[in-house]
C-alpha atoms as an extended CHARMM CRD file, in Angstrom:
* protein
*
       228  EXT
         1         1  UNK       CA             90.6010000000     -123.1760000000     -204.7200000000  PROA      1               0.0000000000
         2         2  UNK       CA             90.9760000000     -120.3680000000     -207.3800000000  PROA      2               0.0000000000
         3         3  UNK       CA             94.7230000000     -120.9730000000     -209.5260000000  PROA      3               0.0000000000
         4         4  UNK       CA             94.7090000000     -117.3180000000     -208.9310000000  PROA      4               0.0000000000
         5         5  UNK       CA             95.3910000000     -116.7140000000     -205.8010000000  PROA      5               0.0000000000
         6         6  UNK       CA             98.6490000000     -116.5110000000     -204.4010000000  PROA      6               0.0000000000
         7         7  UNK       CA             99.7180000000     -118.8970000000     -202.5400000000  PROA      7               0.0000000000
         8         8  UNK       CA             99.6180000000     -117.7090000000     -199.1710000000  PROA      8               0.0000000000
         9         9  UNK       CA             96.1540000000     -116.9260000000     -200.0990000000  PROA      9               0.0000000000
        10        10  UNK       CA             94.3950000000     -119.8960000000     -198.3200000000  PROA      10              0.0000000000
        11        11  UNK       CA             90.8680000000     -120.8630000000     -197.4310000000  PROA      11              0.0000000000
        12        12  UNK       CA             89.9210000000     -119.3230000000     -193.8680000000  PROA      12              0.0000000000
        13        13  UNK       CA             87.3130000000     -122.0800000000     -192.8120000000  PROA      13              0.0000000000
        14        14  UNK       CA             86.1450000000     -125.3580000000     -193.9330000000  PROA      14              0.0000000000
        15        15  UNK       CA             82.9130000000     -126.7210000000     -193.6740000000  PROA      15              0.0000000000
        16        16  UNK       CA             84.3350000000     -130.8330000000     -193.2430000000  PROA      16              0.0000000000
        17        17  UNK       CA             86.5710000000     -131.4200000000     -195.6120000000  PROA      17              0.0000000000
        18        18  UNK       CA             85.1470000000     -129.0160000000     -198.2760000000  PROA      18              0.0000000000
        19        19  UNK       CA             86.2960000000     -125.5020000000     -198.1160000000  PROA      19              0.0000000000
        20        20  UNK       CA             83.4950000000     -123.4360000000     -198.7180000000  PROA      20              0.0000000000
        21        21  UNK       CA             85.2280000000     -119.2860000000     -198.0140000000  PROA      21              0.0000000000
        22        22  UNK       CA             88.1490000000     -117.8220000000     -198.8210000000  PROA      22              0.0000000000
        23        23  UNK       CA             86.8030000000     -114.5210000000     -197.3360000000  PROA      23              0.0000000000
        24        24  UNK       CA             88.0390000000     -111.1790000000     -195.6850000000  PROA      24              0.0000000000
        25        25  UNK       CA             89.0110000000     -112.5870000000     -191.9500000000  PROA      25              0.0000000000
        26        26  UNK       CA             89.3870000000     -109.7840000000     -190.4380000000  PROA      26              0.0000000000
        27        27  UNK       CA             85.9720000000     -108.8650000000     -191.6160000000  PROA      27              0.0000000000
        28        28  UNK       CA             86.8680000000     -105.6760000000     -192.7740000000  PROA      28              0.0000000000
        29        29  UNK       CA             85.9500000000     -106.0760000000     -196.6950000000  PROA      29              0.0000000000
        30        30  UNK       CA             81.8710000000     -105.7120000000     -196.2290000000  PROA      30              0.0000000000
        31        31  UNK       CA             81.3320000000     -106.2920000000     -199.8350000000  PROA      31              0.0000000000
        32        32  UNK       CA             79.4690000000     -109.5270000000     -201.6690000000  PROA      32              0.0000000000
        33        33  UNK       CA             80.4420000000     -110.3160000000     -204.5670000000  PROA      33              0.0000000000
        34        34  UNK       CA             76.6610000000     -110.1860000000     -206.3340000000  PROA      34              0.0000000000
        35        35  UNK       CA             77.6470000000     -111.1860000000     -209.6110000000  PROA      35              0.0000000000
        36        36  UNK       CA             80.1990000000     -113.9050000000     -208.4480000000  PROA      36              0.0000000000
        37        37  UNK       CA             76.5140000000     -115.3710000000     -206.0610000000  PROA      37              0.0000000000
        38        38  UNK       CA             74.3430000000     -114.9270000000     -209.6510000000  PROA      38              0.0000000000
        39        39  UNK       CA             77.1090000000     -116.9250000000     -211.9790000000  PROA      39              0.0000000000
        40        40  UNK       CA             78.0130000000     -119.6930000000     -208.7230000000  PROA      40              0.0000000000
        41        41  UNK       CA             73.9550000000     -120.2150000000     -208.6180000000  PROA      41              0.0000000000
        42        42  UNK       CA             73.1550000000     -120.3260000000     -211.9640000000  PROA      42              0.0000000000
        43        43  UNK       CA             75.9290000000     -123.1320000000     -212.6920000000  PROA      43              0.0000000000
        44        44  UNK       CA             75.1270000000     -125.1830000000     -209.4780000000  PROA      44              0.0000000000
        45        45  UNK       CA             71.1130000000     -124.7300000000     -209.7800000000  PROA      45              0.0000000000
        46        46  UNK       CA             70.5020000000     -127.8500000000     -211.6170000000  PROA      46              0.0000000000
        47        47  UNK       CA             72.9220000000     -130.2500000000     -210.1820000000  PROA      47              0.0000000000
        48        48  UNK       CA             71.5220000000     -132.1790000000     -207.1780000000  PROA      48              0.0000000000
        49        49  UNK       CA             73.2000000000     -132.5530000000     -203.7340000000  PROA      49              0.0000000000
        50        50  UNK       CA             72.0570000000     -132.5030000000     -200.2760000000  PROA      50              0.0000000000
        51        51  UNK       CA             74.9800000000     -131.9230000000     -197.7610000000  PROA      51              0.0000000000
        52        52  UNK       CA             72.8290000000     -133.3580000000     -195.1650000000  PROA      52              0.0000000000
        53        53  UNK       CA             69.7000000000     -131.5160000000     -195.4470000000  PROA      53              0.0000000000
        54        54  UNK       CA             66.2250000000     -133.5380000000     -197.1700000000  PROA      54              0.0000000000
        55        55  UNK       CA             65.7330000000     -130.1500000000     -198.0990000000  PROA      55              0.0000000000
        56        56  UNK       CA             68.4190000000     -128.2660000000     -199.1530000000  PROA      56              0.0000000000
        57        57  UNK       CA             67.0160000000     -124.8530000000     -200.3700000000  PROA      57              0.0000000000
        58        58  UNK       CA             68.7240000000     -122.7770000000     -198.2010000000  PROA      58              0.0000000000
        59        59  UNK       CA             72.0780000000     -124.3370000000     -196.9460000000  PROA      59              0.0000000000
        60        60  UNK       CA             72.0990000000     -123.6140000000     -201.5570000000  PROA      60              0.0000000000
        61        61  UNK       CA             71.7870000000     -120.1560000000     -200.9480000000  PROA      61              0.0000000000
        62        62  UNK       CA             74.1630000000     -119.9170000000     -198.4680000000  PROA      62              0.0000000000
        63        63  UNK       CA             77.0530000000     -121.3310000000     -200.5990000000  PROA      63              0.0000000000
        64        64  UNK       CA             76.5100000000     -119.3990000000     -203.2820000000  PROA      64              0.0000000000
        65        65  UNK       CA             76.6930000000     -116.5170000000     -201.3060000000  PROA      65              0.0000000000
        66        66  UNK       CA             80.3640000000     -117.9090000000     -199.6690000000  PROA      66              0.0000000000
        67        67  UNK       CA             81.3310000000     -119.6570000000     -202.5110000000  PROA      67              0.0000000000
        68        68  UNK       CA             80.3820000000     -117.0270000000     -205.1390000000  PROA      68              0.0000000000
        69        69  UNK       CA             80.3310000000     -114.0010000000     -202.9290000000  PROA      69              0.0000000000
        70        70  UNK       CA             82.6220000000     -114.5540000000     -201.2030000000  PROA      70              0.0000000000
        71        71  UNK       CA             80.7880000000     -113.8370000000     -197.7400000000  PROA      71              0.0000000000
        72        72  UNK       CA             83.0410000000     -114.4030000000     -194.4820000000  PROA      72              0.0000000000
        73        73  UNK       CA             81.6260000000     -116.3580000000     -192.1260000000  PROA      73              0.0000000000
        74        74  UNK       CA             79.8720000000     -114.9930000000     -188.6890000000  PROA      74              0.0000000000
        75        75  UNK       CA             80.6470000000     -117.0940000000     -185.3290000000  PROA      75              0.0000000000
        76        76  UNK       CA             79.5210000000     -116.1000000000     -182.1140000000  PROA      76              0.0000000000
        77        77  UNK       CA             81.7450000000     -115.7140000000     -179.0830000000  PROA      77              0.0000000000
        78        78  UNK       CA             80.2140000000     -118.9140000000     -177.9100000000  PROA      78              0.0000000000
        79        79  UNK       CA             80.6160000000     -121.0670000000     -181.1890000000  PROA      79              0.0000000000
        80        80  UNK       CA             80.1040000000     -123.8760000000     -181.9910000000  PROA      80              0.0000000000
        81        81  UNK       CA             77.5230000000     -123.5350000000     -179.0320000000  PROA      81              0.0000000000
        82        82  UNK       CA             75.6390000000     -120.3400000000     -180.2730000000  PROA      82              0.0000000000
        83        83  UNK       CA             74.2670000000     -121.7980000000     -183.7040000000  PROA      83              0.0000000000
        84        84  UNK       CA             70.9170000000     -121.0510000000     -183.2680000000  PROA      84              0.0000000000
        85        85  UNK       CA             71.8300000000     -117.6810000000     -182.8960000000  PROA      85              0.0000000000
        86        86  UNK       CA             69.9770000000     -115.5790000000     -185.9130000000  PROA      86              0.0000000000
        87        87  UNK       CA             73.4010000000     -113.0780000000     -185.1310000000  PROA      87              0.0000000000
        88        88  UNK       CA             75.3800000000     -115.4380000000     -186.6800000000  PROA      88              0.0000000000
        89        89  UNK       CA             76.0360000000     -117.8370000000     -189.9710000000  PROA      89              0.0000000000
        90        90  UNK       CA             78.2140000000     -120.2520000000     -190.6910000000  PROA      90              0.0000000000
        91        91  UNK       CA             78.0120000000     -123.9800000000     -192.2080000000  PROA      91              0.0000000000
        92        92  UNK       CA             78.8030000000     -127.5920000000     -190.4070000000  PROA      92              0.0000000000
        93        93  UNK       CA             82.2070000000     -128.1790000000     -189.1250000000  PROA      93              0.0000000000
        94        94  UNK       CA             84.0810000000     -131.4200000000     -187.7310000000  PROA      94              0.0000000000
        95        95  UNK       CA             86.0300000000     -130.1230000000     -184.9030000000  PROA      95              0.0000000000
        96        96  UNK       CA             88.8740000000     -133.0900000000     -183.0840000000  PROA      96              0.0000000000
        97        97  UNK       CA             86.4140000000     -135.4210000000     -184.7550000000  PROA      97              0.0000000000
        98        98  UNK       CA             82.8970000000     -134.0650000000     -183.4800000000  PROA      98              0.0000000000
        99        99  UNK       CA             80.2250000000     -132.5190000000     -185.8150000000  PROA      99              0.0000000000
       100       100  UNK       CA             79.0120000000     -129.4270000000     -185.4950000000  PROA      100             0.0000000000
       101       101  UNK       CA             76.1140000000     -128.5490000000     -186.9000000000  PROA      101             0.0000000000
       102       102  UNK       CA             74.9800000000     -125.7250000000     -189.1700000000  PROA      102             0.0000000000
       103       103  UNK       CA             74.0910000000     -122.4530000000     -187.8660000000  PROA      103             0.0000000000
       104       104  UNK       CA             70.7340000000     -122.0790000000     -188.9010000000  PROA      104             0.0000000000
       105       105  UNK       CA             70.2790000000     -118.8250000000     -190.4540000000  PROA      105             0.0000000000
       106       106  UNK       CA             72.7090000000     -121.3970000000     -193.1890000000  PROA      106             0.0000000000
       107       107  UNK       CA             70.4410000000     -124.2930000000     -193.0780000000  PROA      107             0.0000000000
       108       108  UNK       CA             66.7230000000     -122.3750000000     -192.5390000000  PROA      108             0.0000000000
       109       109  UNK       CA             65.1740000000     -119.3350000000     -195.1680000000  PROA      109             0.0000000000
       110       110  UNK       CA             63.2850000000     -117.8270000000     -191.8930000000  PROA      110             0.0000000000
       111       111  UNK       CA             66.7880000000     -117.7130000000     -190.0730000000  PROA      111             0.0000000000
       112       112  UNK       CA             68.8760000000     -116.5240000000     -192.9360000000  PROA      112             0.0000000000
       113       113  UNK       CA             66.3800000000     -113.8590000000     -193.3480000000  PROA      113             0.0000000000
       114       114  UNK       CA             66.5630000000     -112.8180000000     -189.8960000000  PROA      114             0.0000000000
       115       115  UNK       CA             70.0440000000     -112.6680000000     -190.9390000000  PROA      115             0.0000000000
       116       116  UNK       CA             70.1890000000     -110.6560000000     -193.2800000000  PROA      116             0.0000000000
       117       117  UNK       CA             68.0660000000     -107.8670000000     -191.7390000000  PROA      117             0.0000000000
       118       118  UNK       CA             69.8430000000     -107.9820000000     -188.3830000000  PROA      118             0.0000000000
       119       119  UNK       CA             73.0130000000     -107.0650000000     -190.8990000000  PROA      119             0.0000000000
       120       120  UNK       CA             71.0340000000     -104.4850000000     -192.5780000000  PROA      120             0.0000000000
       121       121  UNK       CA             70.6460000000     -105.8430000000     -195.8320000000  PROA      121             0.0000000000
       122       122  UNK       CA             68.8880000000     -103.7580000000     -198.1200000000  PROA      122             0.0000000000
       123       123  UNK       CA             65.0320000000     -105.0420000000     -198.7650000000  PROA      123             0.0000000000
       124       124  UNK       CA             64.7440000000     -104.4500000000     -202.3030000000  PROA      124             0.0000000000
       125       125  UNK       CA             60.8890000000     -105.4870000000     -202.2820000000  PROA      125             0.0000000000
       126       126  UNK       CA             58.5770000000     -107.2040000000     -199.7590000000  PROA      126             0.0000000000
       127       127  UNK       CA             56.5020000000     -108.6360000000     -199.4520000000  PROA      127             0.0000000000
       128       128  UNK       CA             55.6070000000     -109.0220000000     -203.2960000000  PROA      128             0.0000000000
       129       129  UNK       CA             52.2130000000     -110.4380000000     -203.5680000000  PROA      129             0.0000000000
       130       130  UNK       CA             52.1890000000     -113.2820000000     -206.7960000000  PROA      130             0.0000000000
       131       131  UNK       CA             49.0820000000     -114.8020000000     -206.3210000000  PROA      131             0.0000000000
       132       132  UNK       CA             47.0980000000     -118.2850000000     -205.4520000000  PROA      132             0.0000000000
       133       133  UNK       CA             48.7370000000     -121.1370000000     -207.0970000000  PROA      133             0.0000000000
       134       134  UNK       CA             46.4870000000     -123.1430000000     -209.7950000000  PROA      134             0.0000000000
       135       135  UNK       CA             45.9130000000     -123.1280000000     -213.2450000000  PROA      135             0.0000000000
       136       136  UNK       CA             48.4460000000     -122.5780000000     -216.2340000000  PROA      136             0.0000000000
       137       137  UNK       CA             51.3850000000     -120.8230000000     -215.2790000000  PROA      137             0.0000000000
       138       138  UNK       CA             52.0140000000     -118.4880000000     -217.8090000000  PROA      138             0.0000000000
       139       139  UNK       CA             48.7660000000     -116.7070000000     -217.6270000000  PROA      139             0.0000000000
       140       140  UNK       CA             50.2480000000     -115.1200000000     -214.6640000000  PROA      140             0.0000000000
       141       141  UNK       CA             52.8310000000     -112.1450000000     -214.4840000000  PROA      141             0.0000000000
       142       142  UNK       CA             53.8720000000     -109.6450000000     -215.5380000000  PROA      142             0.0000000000
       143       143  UNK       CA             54.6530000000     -108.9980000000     -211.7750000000  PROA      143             0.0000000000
       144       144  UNK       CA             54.5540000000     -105.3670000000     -210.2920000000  PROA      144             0.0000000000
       145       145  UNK       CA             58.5050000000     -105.5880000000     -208.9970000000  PROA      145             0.0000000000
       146       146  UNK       CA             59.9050000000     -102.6170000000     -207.4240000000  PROA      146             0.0000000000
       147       147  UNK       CA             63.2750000000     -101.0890000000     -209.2770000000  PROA      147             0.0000000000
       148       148  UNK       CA             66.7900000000     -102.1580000000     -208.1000000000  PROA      148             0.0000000000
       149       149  UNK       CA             66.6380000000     -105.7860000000     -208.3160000000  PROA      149             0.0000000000
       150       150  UNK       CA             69.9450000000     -107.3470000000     -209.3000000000  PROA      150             0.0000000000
       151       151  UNK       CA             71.2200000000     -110.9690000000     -210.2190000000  PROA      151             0.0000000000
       152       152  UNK       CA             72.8470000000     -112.4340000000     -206.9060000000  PROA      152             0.0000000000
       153       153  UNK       CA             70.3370000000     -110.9140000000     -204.4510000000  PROA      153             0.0000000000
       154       154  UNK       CA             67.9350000000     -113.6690000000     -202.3980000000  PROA      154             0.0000000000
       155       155  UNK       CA             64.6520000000     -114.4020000000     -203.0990000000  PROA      155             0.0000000000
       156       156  UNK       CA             62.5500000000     -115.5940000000     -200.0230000000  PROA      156             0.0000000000
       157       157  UNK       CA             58.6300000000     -117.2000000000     -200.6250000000  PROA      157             0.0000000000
       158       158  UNK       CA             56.0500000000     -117.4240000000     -198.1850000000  PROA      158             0.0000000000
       159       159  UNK       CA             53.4240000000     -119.9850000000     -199.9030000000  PROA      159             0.0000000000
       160       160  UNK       CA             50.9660000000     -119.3340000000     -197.2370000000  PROA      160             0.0000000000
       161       161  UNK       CA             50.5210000000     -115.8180000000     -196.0000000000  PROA      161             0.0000000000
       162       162  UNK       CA             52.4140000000     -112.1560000000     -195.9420000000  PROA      162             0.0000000000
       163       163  UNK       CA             54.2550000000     -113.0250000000     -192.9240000000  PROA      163             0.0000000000
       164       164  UNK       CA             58.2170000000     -112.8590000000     -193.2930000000  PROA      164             0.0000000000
       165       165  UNK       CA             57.8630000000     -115.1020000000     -189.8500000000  PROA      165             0.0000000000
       166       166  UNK       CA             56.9290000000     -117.8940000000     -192.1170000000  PROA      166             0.0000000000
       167       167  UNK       CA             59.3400000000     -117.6870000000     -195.0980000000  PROA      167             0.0000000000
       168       168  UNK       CA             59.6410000000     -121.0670000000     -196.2410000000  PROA      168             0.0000000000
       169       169  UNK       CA             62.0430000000     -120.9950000000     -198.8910000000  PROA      169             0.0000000000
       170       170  UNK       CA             64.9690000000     -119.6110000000     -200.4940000000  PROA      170             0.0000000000
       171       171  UNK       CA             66.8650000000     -118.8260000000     -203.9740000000  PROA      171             0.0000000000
       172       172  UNK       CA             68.9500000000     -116.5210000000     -205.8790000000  PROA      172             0.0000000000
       173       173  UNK       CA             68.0550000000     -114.1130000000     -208.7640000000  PROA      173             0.0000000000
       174       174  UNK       CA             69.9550000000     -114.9360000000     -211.6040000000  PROA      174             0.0000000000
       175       175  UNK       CA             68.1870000000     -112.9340000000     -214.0710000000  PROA      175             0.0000000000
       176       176  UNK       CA             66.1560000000     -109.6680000000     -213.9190000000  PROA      176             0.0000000000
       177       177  UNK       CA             63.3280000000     -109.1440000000     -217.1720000000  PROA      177             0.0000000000
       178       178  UNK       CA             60.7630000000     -106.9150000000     -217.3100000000  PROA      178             0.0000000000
       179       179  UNK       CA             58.0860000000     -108.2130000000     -214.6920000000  PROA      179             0.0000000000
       180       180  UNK       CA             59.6850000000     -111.3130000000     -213.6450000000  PROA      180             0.0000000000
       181       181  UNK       CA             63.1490000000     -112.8410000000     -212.6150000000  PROA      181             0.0000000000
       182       182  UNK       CA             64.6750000000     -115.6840000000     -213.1530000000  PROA      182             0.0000000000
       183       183  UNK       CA             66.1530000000     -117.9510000000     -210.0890000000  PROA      183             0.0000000000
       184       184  UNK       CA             68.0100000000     -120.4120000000     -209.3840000000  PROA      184             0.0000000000
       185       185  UNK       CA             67.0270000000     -123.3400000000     -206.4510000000  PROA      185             0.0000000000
       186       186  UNK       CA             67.6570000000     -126.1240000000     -204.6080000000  PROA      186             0.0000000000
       187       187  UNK       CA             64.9530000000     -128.2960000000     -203.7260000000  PROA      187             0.0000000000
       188       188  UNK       CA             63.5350000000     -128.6380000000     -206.8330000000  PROA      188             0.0000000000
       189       189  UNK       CA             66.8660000000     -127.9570000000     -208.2700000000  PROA      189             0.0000000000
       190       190  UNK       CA             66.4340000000     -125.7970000000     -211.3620000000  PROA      190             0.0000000000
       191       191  UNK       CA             66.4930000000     -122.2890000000     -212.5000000000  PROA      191             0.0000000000
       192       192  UNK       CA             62.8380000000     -120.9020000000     -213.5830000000  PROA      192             0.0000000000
       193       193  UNK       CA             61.1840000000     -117.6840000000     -213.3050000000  PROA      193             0.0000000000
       194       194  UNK       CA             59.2250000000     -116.0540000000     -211.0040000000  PROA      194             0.0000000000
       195       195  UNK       CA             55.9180000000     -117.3000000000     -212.3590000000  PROA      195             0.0000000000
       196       196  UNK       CA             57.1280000000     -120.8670000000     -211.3700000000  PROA      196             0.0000000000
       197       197  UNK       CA             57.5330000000     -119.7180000000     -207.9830000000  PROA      197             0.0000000000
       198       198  UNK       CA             53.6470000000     -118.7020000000     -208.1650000000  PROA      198             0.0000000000
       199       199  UNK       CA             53.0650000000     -122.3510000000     -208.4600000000  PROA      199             0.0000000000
       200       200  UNK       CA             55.9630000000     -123.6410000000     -206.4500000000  PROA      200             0.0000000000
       201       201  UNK       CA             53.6540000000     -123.9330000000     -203.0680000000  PROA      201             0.0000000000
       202       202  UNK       CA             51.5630000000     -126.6820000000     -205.2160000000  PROA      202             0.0000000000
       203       203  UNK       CA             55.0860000000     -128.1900000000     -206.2410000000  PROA      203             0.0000000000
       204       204  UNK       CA             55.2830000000     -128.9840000000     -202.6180000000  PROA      204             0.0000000000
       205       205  UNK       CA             51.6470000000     -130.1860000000     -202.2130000000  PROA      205             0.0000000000
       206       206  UNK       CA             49.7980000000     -127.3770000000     -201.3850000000  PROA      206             0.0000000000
       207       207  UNK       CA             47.5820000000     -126.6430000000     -203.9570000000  PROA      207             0.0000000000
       208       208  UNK       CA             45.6620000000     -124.0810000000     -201.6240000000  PROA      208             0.0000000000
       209       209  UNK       CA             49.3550000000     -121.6280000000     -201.4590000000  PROA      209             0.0000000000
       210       210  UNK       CA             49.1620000000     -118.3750000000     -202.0560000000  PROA      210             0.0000000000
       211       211  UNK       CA             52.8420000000     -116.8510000000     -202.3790000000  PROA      211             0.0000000000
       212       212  UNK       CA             54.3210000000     -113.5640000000     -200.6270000000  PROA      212             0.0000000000
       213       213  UNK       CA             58.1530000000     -113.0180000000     -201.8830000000  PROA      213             0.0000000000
       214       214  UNK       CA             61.1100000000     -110.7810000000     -200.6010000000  PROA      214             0.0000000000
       215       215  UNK       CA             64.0350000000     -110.0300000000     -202.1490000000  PROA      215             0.0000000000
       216       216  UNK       CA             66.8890000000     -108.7760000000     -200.1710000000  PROA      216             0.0000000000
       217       217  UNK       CA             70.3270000000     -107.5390000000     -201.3250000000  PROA      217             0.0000000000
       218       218  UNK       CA             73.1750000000     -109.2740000000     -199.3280000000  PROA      218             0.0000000000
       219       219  UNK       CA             75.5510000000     -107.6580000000     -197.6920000000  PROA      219             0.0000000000
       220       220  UNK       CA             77.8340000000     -108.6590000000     -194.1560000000  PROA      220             0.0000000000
       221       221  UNK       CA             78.7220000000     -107.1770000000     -191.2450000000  PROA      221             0.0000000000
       222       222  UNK       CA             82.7080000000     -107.2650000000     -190.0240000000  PROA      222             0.0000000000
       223       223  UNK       CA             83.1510000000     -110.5660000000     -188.5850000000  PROA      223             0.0000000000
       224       224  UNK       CA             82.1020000000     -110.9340000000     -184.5470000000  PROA      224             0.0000000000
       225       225  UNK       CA             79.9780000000     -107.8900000000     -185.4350000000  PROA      225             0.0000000000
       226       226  UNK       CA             76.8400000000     -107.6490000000     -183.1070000000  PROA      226             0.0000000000
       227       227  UNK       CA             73.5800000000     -105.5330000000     -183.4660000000  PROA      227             0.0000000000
       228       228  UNK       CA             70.8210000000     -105.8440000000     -181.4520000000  PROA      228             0.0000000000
């Protein structure tokens, strides 16, 4: 917990025994802390953990965005029993000793996109064509990239097509240069650039990817908030 909050300042929800937001609950403060994601990602990128997931790319994402961001949490009127609700977000919880899981617009990029645009996040650019995977890395990019990027928005990748129905992974920018960006990950856990993520698909064994990306500027909805 931050020494600088006041005492009576405590965590609102705990995901086990690790609190992970210390968030408006009322839900009324709509504001994400982008540079508090950027700095949270950047120092957590390259140290490994997998809080239950083999693949932990985008239960990463959503911490920094509570634990840097400060992002409340989203339950459904029916939680825990709504989690695969895209409406709604929030981590695993141990409730009188039975685990709940994950909501998984936490846990999956796809979901946590859906997410995102259900709460009208701003889509900064999308989908960003990089290119086939293969060959030296740094012959690639410059990238076209559309203005208004900023450290602590997500990055999603497609390594297969332009469909945003198949995102299949997730990071945060942590640094914007001219014609490429620099993000942090889980799953390899590093920070690299946006020319990595080019090659990222044959990372993962498929050497035939060709990779779509989105960037999104997070934002939340009050808390319990519902749009169709």
């Amino acid at each position: 917990m931050d020494p600088d909050l006041a005492e009576t300042d405590q965590p609102y929800a705990y995901a086990g025994d690790d609190p992970v937001n210390e968030g408006d609950p009322t839900g009324l403060d709509q504001s994400i802390n982008l540079k508090g994601v950027a700095n949270w990602a950047r120092t957590n990128g390259p140290e490994a953990w997998k809080d239950g997931y083999n693949d932990d790319c985008t239960d990463f994402v959503s911490r920094a965005l509570s634990e840097g961001g400060d992002a409340a949490f989203n339950y459904g009127p029916d939680w825990p029993f709504d989690h695969t609700d895209p409406h709604y977000w929030f981590p695993a919880h141990d409730i009188f000793g039975i685990h709940v899981p994950a909501s998984y617009s936490w846990a999956e990029s796809e979901d946590l996109y859906e997410y995102l645009q259900i709460n009208r996040s701003p889509l900064v650019g999308g989908p960003i064509h990089l290119g086939p995977s293969g060959g030296c890395p740094n012959q690639d990019g410059p990238y076209k990239l559309p203005s208004g990027i900023q450290q602590g928005d997500v990055i999603f990748a497609n390594f297969e097509s332009s469909a945003s129905a198949g995102i299949q992974h997730a990071g945060i920018v942590v640094g914007v240069e001219a014609g490429n960006l620099t993000i942090a990950q889980h799953s390899e856990n590093v920070v690299e650039t946006l020319s990595d993520w080019q090659y990222l698909g044959a990372h993962h064994g498929e050497p035939g990817s060709d990779t779509y990306v989105w960037i999104v500027q997070p934002q939340q909805l009050p808390t319990g908030a519902l749009i169709a």
